[in-house]
N, C-alpha and C positions, 0 to 999 in steps of 0.2 A: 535227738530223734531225726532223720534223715525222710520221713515224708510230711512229717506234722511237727506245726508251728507252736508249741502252745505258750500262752503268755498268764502270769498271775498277777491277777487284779484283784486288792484288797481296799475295800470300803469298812471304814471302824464309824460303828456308834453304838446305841445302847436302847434298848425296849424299856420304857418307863417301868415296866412289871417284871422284865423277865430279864436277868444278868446270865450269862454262859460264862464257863470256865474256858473254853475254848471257842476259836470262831466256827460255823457253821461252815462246812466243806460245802462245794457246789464246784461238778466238773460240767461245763457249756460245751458241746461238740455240736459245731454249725458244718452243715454241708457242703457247703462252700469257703469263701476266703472270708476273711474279717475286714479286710481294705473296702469291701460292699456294706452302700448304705441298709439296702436292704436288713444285712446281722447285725450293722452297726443301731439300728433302732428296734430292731427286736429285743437284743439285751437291752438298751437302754429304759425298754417300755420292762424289761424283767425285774429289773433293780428297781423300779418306781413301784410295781407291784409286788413287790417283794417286802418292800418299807426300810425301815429302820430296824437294821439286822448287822451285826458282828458275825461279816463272812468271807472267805475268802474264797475266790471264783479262777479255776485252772480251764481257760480255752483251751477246744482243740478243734483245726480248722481241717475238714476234710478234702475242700480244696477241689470238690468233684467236677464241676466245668473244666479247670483244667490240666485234669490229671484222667491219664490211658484208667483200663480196670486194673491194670495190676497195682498200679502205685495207689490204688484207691483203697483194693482190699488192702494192701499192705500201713496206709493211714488209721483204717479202721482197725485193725490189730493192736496198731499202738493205744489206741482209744480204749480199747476195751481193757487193753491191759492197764494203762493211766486207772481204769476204772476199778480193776480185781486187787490193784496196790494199793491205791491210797483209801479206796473206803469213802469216797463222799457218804455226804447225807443225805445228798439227791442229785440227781443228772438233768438238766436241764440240754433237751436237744431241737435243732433248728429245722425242719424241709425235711421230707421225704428221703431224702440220701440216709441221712440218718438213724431215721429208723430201721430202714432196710441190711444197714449194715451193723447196726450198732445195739439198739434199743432194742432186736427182738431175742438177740443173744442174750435178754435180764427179763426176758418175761417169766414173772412169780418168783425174781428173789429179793432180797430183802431191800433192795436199795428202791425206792420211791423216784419214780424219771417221769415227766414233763415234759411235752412238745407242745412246739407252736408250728404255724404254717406247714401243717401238713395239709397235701390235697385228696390222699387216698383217705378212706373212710378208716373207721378206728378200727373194725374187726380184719379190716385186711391185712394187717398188722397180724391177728391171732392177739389184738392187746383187749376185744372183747371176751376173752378168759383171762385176763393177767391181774393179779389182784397190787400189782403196783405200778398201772401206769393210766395217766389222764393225762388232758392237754385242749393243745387251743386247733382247731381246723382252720383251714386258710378255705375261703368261699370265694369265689369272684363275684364282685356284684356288678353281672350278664344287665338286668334289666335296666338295672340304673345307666349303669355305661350307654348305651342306647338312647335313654331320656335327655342325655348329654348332646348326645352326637344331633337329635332332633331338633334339641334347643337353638345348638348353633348354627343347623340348615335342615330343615323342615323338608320330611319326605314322610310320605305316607307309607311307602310301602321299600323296604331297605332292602338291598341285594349286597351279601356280602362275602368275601371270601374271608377264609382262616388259616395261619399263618401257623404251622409247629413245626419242632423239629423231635430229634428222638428219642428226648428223654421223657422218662415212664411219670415221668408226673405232670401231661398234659394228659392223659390217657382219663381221668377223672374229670378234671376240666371239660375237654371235649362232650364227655358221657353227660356233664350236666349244662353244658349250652344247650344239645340236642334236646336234654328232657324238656327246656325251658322255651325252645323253638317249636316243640309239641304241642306246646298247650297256646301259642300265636298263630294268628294268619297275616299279621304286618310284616315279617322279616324271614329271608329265609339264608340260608348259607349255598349261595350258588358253588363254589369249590374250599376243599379242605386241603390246603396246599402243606405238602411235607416236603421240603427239596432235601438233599442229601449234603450237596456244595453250596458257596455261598455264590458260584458263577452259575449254577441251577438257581437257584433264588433271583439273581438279577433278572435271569431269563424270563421266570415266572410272572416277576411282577409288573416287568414291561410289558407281557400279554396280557398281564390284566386290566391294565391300561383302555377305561369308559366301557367295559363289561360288569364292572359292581359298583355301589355306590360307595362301599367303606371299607377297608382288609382290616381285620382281628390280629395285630401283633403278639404272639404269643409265645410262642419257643423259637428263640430265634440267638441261640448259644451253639449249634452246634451244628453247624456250617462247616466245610474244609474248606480248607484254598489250596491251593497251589502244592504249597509247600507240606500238603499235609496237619497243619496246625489250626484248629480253630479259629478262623475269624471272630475275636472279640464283639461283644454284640454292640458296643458303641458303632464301631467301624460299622455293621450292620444298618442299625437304623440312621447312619448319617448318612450313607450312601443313600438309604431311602427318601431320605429327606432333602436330599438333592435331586432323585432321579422319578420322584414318583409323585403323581399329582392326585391321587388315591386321598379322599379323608383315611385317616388311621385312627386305631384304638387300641388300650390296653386294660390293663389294669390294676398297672404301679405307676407309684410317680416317678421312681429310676428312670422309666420309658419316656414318659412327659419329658425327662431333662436332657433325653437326650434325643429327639425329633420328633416324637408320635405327638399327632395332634391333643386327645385328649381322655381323662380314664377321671373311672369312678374307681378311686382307689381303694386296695387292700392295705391296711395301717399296717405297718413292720411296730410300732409305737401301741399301735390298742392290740398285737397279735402278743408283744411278749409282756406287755401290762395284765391282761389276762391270766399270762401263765403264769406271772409271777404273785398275780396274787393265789394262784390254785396253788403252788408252791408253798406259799404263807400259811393256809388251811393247814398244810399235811404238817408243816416244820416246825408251828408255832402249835396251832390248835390241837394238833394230831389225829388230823382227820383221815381215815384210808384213802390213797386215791383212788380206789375202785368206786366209793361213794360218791363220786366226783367226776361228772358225768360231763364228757367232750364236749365243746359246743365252737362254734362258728362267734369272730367278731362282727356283730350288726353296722357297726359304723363305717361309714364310707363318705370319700372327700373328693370333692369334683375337681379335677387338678386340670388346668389346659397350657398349652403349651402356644404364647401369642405373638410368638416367634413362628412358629410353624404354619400358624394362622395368617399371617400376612405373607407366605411365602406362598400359600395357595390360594393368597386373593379372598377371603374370608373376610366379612367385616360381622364382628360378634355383637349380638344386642350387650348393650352396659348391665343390664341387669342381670342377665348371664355372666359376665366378668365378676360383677361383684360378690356372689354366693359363691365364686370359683379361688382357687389355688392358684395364680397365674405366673407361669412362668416366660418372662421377656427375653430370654436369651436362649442361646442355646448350649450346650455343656462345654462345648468343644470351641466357642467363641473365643474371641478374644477379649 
């Protein structure tokens, strides 16, 4: 295949009650690369919910950060067709790209698919008429992230800018900071920064420079340079984390490890643990997944980065440290 990577990965074992003739097919088509921790523990948390199952799992990486639309439509093609050939028994898909190209072309046929970390709602999909598709929703947890940012310097009242770029799945994101900024009066979003370049972005955030109290790292992939090419988002938030004395936020630990100060995170681990067990339901139990209603992971982990923290002169209370994730270095360290 010339735009997709796909790799098969077989785990053997055996269900105390239930022997197969054959292993359980499972095609994984993640959005992006597989080299990302991010997919790397979202499967990981699928197989854990998944259990002890005789199956074999054919990835397909659609590679969408860094790949133009054509090479993107032209991955998903291969995906769908991996999908009309071999017949899994289910489709386990990662993020928004996915569905958009992949998962709505199977709404109401027989193959039963699963997602996790999507941010658009399930009917925007059209997958609230599809009598074979449920999954996990990726939520950010806005308010916690904040109780964070408090804990470790105390403001009453927050001023903060937001950080995207132009992929469609901040576009939900956004819509539910807003709902959540509606119903406070401690914090408001003085600008919603979109730069197009990533020498647009420098510009930005050096003006922002003691006009807010915190910026909102949030899409921050899809930057050009120069040359035309995506600036990598490490390259992104290191530069930041050199040039900007802004507290920051996100909310992954990818960001935390690589200079944002600190995030109440979304689990990649409780995102495809979820699915994998709603997976389990349909494979084992034989449940519809229409009966099997989307939901959101509740669990969120306070990750800080005390690296970044002493970079801005930050001294964090211990008891904040110690309920937190902490990470002492930074990704790109030596």
């Amino acid at each position: 295949m010339r735009f997709v990577r796909c790799a098969l990965f077989t785990a053997l074992a055996t269900f105390a009650t239930i022997a197969y003739g054959e292993p359980l097919k499972i095609v994984h088509v993640m959005s992006y690369s597989a080299d990302w921790v991010w997919n790397q523990d979202q499967l990981r948390g699928f197989r854990e919910g998944l259990g002890a199952a005789d199956v074999s799992i054919r990835i397909v990486e659609l590679d969408a950060k860094r790949k133009d639309a054509t090479q993107l439509k032209a991955s998903a093609k291969e995906a769908i067709e991996l999908i009309e050939t071999w017949r899994p028994d289910l489709v386990y898909t990662n993020d928004d790209v996915a569905q958009a190209e992949v998962s709505v072309n199977f709404i109401n046929s027989k193959i039963p698919f699963v997602y996790s970390g999507v941010n658009k709602e399930h009917k925007d999909y059209g997958f609230d008429k599809a009598s074979n598709v449920t999954g996990v929703l990726e939520r950010e947890h806005f308010a916690g992230t904040l109780e964070l940012l408090r804990a470790i310097k105390p403001m009453p009242h927050l001023r903060l800018a937001i950080v995207l770029d132009d992929d469609p799945t901040w576009v939900g994101v956004a819509a539910r900071i807003r709902a959540e900024l509606a119903k406070r009066n401690d914090v408001e979003v003085v600008q919603w920064l979109q730069p197009k370049t990533f020498d647009e972005y420098k510009t930005k955030m050096i003006a922002m420079q003691g006009k807010v109290d915190a910026v909102g790292l949030l899409g921050v992939f899809l930057f050009k340079k120069a040359d035309g090419k995506f600036a990598d988002y490490e390259e992104v938030l290191h530069w930041t984390a050199d040039n900007s004395k802004l507290l920051d936020f996100s909310f992954w630990d990818t960001r935390v490890e690589r200079g944002t100060l600190l995030a109440m995170t979304v689990s990649g681990v409780e995102q495809g643990r979820l699915a994998g067990r709603m997976a389990r339901r349909i494979l084992i139990d034989k449940v519809s997944p229409a009966s099997i209603p989307p939901e959101p992971t509740a669990k969120g982990q306070p990750t800080i980065s005390l690296a970044r923290a002493r970079k801005l002169g930050l001294a964090i209370d211990s008891g904040v440290l110690l309920n937190a994730q902490v990470l002492t270095r930074f990704a790109w360290s030596p």
